[in-house]
C-alpha positions, 0 to 999 in steps of 0.5 A, spaced: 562 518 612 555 522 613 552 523 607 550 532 605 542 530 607 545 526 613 550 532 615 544 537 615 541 533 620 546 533 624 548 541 624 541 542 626 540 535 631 535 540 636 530 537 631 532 531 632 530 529 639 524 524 640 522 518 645 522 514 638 524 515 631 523 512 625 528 513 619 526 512 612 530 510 606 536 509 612 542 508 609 549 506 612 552 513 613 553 513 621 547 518 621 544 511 625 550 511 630 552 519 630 543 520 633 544 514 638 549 517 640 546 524 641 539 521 644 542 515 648 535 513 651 530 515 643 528 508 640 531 508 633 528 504 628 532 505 621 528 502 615 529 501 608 527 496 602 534 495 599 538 490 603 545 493 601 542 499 605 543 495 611 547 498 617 551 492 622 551 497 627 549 494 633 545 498 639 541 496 644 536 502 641 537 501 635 532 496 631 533 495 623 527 493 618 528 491 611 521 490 607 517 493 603 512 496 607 514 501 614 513 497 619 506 498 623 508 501 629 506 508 631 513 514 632 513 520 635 519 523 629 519 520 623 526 523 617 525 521 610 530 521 606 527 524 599 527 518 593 529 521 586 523 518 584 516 522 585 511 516 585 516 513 589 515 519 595 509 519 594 507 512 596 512 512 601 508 519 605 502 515 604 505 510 608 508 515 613 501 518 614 498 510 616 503 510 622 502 517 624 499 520 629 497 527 629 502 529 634 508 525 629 513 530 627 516 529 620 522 532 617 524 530 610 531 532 608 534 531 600 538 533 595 535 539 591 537 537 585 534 530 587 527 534 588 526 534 595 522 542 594 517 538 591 514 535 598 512 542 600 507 540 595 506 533 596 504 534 602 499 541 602 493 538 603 495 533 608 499 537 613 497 542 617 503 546 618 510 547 614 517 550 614 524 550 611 529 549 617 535 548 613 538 549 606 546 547 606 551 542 602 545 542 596 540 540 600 533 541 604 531 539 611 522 541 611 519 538 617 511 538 617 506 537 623 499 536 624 499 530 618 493 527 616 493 520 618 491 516 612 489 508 614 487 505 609 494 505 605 495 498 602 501 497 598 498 493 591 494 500 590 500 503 588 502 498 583 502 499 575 500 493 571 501 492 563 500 486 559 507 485 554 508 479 548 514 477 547 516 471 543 509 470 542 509 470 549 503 474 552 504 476 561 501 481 565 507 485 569 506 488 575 511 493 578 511 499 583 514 505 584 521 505 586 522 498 581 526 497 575 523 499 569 517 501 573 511 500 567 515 498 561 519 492 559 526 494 558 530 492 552 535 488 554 530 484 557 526 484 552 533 481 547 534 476 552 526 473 552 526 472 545 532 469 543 533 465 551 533 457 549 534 452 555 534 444 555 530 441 560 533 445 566 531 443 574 534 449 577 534 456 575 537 463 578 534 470 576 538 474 579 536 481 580 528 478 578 526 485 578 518 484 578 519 478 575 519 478 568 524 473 566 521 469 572 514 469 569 516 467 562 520 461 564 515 459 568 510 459 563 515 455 558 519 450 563 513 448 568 517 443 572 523 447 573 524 450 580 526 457 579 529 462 584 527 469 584 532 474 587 534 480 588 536 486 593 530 491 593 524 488 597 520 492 593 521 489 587 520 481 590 513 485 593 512 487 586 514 479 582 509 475 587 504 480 584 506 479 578 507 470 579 499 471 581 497 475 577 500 470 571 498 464 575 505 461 576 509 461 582 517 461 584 521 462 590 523 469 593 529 471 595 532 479 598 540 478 596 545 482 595 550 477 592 551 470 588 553 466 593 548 468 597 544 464 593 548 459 591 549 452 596 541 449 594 542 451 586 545 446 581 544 451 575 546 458 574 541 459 569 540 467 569 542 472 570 540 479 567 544 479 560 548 473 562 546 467 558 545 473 552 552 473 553 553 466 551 548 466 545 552 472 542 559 468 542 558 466 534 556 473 533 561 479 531 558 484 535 560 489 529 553 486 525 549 487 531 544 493 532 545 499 537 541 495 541 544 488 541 551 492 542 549 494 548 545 489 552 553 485 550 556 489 553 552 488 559 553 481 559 560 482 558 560 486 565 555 480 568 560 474 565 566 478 569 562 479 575 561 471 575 568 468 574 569 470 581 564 464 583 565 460 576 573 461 574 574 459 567 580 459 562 582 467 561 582 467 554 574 466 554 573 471 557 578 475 554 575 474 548 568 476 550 571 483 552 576 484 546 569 482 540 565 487 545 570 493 544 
């Protein structure tokens, strides 16, 4: 079903007409399908970092690119669907402007509650004409002409780099824009360094890595253990290679939406996020813990849950684990 940004499109589609499009932040709504099929000869090219966003829609036309950058090619239109997250916005109109022109036509769509008016702002001194075509189902259609093209857009110029102790540990974490706990390490994490012990591990998982924190710490305590960083945003696997160099360490990257994607090479599931906090807390009643800890058991609960659908073990350990949580 289209999505209310989608559906405003769609009622004002005379926008939509160009020899090859470019859409930003491509979800899989139908919008895809519904525009090749307004514009059978348009080259349409959907874009998005987060590999569950992908469509299986397949066209002759139409070409589908999952990374963290845009691809480098120029588009007579470009539609971007407006992000929550300002600094995210922000990078990606300076990505826009790299691949533009100056005859490129871009429309920006978006919930208004998601801050999509902000744009007219974002964009003042970069384009030179702009106007509101279209309000409807709470959200905002803009388009902007006359963009200035800006060249020199590097993708590592917008990341955030900070420095954490923990477990006496000292990183330096890198992230972007658009990545969880973008400039700050969160708490459930942070719980998880400080009390995570392993014996001799060969393989590890970090599954949903994130910029790579957890990855980053085990490679500093277990050199000689190979570890696996995986998670669906391609942005996030961009900001952890940042982090891997930036720390001296390395580990393999993966963009993957499930466990068993990533399950037929490795021999130890050793993490994910909470996971092991899981098993760390069973000799713990949950009613001596802070509000904190309650809350990343929780979490780990729900993780271990998820996991007896790869891993079935005895129901009652489970049971267990969810009745102490409550």
């Amino acid at each position: 079903m289209l999505s209310a940004a989608s559906q405003v499109l769609i009622r004002n589609q005379e926008y939509l007409e160009a020899e090859s499009v470019l859409l930003v932040n491509h979800v899989n709504d139908g919008f895809a399908e519904q525009l090749c099929d307004l514009y059978p000869n348009a080259s349409v090219t959907g874009f998005t970092s987060i590999l569950t966003n992908r469509t299986h829609f397949q066209n002759d036309n139409f070409e589908q690119v999952i990374a963290a950058s845009l691809p480098n090619k120029q588009f007579d239109l470009v539609v971007f669907y407006y992000p929550k997250a300002k600094a995210e916005a922000q990078m990606l109109l300076d990505n826009i402007r790299a691949i533009s022109t100056e005859s490129t036509r871009l429309l920006v769509v978006g919930e208004n509650k998601g801050g999509v008016k902000s744009v007219v702002k974002q964009l003042k001194a970069d384009a030179q004409f702009s106007r509101k075509v279209d309000s409807a189902r709470h959200c905002s259609l803009f388009q902007f002409t006359g963009l200035t093209v800006n060249p020199d857009f590097q993708l590592a110029s917008y990341a955030k780099q900070f420095e954490i102790n923990v477990a006496g540990t000292p990183l330096s974490l890198v992230t972007l824009p658009g990545v969880f706990s973008h400039g700050e390490l969160d708490k459930g994490t942070e719980l998880l360094l400080e009390t995570i012990k392993l014996n001799n591990p060969k393989t590890l998982l970090d599954f949903a890595t994130g910029c790579g924190v957890i990855s980053t710490f085990l490679a500093k305590h277990y050199a000689e253990c190979k570890i696996v960083a995986s998670d669906v945003s391609a942005l996030a696997l961009a900001a952890a290679e940042l982090t891997f160099a930036k720390n001296g360490v390395s580990a393999e990257l993966k963009l993957a939406d499930g466990i068993h994607q990533l399950m037929q090479n490795l021999t130890i599931l050793s993490l994910i996020r909470h996971f092991i906090l899981a098993f760390q807390l069973t000799t713990t009643s949950p009613n001596c813990l802070s509000q904190m800890q309650k809350s990343a058991y929780i979490n780990a609960v729900n993780c271990l849950l998820l996991l007896t659908a790869f891993y079935p073990m005895p129901m009652h350990c489970v049971m267990n684990l969810v009745t102490s949580a409550n």
